[in-house]
C-alpha positions in Angstrom: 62.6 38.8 158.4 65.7 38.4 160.7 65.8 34.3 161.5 67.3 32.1 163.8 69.9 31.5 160.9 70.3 35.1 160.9 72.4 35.2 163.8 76.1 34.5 163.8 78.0 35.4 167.4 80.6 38.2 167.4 78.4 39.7 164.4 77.0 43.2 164.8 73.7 43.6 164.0 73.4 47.2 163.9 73.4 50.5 165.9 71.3 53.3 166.7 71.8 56.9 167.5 69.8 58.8 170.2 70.1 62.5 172.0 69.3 62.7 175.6 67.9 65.8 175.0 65.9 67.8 177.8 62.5 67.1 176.1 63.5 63.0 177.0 64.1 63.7 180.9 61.2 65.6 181.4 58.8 62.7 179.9 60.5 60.3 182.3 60.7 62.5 184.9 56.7 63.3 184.6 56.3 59.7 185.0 58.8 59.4 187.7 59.2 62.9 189.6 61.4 61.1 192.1 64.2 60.6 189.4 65.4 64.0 189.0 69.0 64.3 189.1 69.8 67.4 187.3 71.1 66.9 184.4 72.0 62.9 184.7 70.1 60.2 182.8 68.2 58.4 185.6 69.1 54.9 185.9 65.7 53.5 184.7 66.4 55.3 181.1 69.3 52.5 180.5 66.6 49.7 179.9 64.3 52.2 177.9 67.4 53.4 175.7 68.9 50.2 175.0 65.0 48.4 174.3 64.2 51.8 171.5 67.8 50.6 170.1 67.0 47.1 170.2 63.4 47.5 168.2 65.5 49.7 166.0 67.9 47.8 164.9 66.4 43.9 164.7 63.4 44.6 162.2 61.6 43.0 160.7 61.4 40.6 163.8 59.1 37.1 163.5 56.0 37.5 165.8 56.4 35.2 168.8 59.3 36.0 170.3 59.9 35.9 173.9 61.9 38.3 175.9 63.7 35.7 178.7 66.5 38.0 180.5 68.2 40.8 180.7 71.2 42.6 182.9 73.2 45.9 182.4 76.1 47.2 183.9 76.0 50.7 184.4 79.3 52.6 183.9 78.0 56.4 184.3 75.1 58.0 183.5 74.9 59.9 180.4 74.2 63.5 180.4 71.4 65.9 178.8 72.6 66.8 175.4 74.6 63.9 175.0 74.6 61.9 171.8 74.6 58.1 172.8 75.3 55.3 170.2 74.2 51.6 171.1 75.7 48.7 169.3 74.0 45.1 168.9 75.9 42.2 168.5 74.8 38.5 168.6 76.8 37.0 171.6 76.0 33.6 171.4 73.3 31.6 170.2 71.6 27.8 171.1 68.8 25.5 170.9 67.9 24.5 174.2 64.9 22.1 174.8 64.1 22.8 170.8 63.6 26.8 171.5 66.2 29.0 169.4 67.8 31.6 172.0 69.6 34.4 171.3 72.0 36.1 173.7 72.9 39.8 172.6 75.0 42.4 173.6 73.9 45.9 173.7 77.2 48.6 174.7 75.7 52.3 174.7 78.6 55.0 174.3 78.0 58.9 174.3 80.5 61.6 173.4 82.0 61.5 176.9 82.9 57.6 176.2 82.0 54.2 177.5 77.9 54.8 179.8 76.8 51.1 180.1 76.5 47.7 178.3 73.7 44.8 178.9 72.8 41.2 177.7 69.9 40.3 176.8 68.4 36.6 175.7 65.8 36.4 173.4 63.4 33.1 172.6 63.5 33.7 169.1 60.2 32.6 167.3 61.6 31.6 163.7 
């Protein structure tokens, strides 16, 4: 199980692959027909991407643990057929008011470069 302890900053924890194949943007866009932009990753995929690469990559995770933020930067939206990596590395961590918190980086790349990076802090449970 991956621990508080776990966690050094500037480490990278993993990565994980994905295709933004056409069978992905017509699931999202049957959810939400209003995000067709033919051919383009909407911009709601970049939280779902970088979340399937985050449950990926930090396993076994302790039960408990509290998602607390989270911010991207968009740099362009990948498109279909694309092969997208996202890295995970442990920013920073702390103990704040006796919770552990995690602060990770998650930088998704596809074969036509650099598509968008986020932060997200996690109230890690062990």
């Amino acid at each position: 199980m991956i621990t508080y302890e776990s966690f050094t900053p500037g480490q990278v924890m993993g990565r994980s692959e994905a295709v933004l194949d056409a069978a992905k943007l017509q699931a999202w866009q049957a959810l939400f027909p209003e995000d067709d932009l033919g051919g383009a990753m909407p911009h709601g995929m970049v939280a779902a991407i970088a979340m399937r690469a985050y449950a990926e990559v930090l396993q076994p995770r302790p039960p408990g643990n509290v998602h607390a933020a989270q911010h991207f930067d968009l740099l362009r939206l990948p498109h279909v057929g694309e092969h997208l990596t996202t890295t995970i590395t442990c920013l920073e961590k702390e103990v704040r008011k006796g919770r552990f918190r995690v602060t990770l980086g998650m930088d998704t790349a596809g074969t036509e470069g650099p598509a968008f990076r986020g932060r997200m802090t996690v109230l890690w449970a062990a």
